[in-house]
C-alpha positions in Angstrom: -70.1 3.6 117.5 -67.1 4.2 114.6 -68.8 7.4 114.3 -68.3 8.8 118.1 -65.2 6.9 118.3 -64.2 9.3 115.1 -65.7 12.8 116.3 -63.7 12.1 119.9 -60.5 11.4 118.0 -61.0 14.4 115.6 -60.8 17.0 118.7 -58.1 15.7 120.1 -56.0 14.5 117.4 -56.4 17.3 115.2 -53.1 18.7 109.3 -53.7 17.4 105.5 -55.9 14.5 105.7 -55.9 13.1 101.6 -59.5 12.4 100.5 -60.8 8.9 101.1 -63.2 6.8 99.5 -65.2 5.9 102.7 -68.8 4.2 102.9 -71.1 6.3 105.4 -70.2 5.4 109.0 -66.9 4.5 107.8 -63.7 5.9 109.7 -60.2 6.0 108.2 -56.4 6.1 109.9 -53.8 7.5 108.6 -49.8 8.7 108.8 -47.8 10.9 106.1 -44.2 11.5 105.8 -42.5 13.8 104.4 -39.2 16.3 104.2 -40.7 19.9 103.1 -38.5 22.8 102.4 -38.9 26.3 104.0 -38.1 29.8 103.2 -39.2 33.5 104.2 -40.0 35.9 101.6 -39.7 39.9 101.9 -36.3 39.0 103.8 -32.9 38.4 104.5 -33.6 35.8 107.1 -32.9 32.5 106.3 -35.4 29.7 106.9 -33.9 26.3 108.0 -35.5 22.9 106.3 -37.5 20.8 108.8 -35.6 17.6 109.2 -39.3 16.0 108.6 -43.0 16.3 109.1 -45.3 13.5 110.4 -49.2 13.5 110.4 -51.2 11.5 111.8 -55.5 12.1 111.0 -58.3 10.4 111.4 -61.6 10.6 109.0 -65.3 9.8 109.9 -68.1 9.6 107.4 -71.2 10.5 109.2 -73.4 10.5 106.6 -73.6 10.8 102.8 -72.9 14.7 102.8 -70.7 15.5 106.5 -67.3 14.2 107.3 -65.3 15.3 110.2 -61.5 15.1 110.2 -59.0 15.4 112.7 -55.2 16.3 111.8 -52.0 16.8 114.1 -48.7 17.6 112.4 -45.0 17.4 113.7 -42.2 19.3 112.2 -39.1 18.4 113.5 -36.2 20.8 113.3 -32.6 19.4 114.7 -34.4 18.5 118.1 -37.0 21.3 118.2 -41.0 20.6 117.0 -43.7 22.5 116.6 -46.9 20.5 116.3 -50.2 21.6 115.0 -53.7 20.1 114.9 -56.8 20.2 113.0 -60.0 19.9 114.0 -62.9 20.5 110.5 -65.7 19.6 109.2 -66.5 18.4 105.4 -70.1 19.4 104.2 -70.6 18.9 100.5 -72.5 21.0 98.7 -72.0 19.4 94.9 -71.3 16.2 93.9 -67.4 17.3 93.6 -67.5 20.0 95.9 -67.0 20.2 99.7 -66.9 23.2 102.0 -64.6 22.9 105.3 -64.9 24.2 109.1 -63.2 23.8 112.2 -60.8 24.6 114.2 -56.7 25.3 114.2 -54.0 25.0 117.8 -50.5 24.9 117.5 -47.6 24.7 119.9 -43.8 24.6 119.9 -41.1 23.6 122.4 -40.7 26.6 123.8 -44.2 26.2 125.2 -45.5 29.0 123.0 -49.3 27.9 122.0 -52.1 29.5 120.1 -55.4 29.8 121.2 -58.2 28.0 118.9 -58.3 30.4 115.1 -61.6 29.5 113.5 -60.5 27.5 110.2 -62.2 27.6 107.1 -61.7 26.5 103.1 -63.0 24.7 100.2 -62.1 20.7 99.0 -62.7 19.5 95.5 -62.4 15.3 95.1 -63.4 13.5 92.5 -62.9 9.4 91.9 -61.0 9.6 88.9 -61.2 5.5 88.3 -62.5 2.6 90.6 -59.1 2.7 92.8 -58.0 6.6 92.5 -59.2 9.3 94.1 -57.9 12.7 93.1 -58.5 16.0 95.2 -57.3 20.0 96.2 -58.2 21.5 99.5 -57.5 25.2 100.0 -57.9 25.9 104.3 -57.3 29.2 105.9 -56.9 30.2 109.8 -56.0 33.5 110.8 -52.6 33.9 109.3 -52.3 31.0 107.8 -53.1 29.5 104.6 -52.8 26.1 103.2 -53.2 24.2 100.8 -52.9 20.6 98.9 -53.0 18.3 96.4 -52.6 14.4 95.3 -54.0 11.0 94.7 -55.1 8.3 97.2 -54.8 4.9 95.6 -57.2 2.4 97.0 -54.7 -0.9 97.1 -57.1 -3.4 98.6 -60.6 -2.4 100.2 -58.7 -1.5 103.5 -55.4 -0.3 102.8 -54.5 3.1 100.5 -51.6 4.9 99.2 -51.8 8.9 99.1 -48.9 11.2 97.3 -49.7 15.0 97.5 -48.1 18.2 97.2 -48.9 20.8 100.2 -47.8 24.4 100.5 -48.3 26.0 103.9 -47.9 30.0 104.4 -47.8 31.9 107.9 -48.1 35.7 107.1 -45.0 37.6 109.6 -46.1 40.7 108.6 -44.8 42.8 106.4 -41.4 43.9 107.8 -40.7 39.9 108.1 -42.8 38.4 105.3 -44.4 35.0 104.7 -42.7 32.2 106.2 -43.3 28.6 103.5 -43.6 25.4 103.9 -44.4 23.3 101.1 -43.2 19.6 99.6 -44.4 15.7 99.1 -46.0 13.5 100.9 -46.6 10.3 101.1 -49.3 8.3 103.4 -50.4 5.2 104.4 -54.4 5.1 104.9 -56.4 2.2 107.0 -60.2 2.2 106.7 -62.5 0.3 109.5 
């Protein structure tokens, strides 16, 4: 049932899930914070800081090897947003190793959206002691690229605490350049 519940959720809640320890058929809530900084490179133009960034994601283990994930990010900007969501697949391949798949939309204020851009990338976790989790994922989507870092710290056998470092680039081309976002997070994870 946690399992359907979790895939439902995934396409429509759809941005950096941490890794979490999870039994099979587990499912995991989450919510990150954080206050990234921005810049354009190749440019004069000057790229304002988002006043912050919330995620929300949910995380089902289906089975030993395939976990799907659903993200949706808010970056807020003096009153403006632009949201983006996350809908992937985890399948690993090696103990450590995990190849992603999915799905990318994003939309802003202005009622600009994208259509879905197939998403794809590589996550390496590894329980680095009985209550710490470390991990990098590397995603791409068209013109986009991310990718992150951090630590989940299992607290009790419920609750976890997740600090990571993301970077997320959004090629303009080259007369504009790469537009940046990058900075730390902190979450707050709930496991069923």
């Amino acid at each position: 049932m946690f399992s359907l519940m979790g895939l439902m959720l995934a396409a429509n809640v759809g941005m950096a899930a941490p890794a979490v320890d999870l039994e099979e058929e587990q499912v995991a809530l989450g919510l990150t914070y954080s206050s990234p900084s921005a810049s354009i490179s190749n440019s004069g133009l000057v790229a304002n800081d988002p006043d912050s960034n919330v995620g929300l994601f949910v995380i089902d283990k289906l089975d030993k090897k395939l976990t799907v994930v659903g993200e949706a990010q808010s970056y807020s900007w003096s009153g403006t947003s632009l949201n983006s969501n996350d809908a992937y697949a985890k399948y690993k391949v090696a103990k450590n190793v995990q190849l992603i798949a999915g799905f990318r939309w994003w939309s802003d204020d202005y009622g600009n959206s994208s259509d879905s851009q197939f998403l794809y990338g590589v996550g390496i976790e590894s329980k680095l002691d009985d209550k710490l989790t470390g991990y990098i994922h590397y995603k791409k989507a068209d013109i986009t690229t991310d990718y992150d870092f951090g630590v989940t710290y299992d607290m009790t056998q419920d609750i976890s605490l997740n600090l990571s470092h993301r970077t997320y680039k959004v090629d303009l081309g080259s007369s504009i350049g790469t537009w940046e976002l990058k900075g730390v997070s902190l979450g707050l994870i709930y496991k069923l």
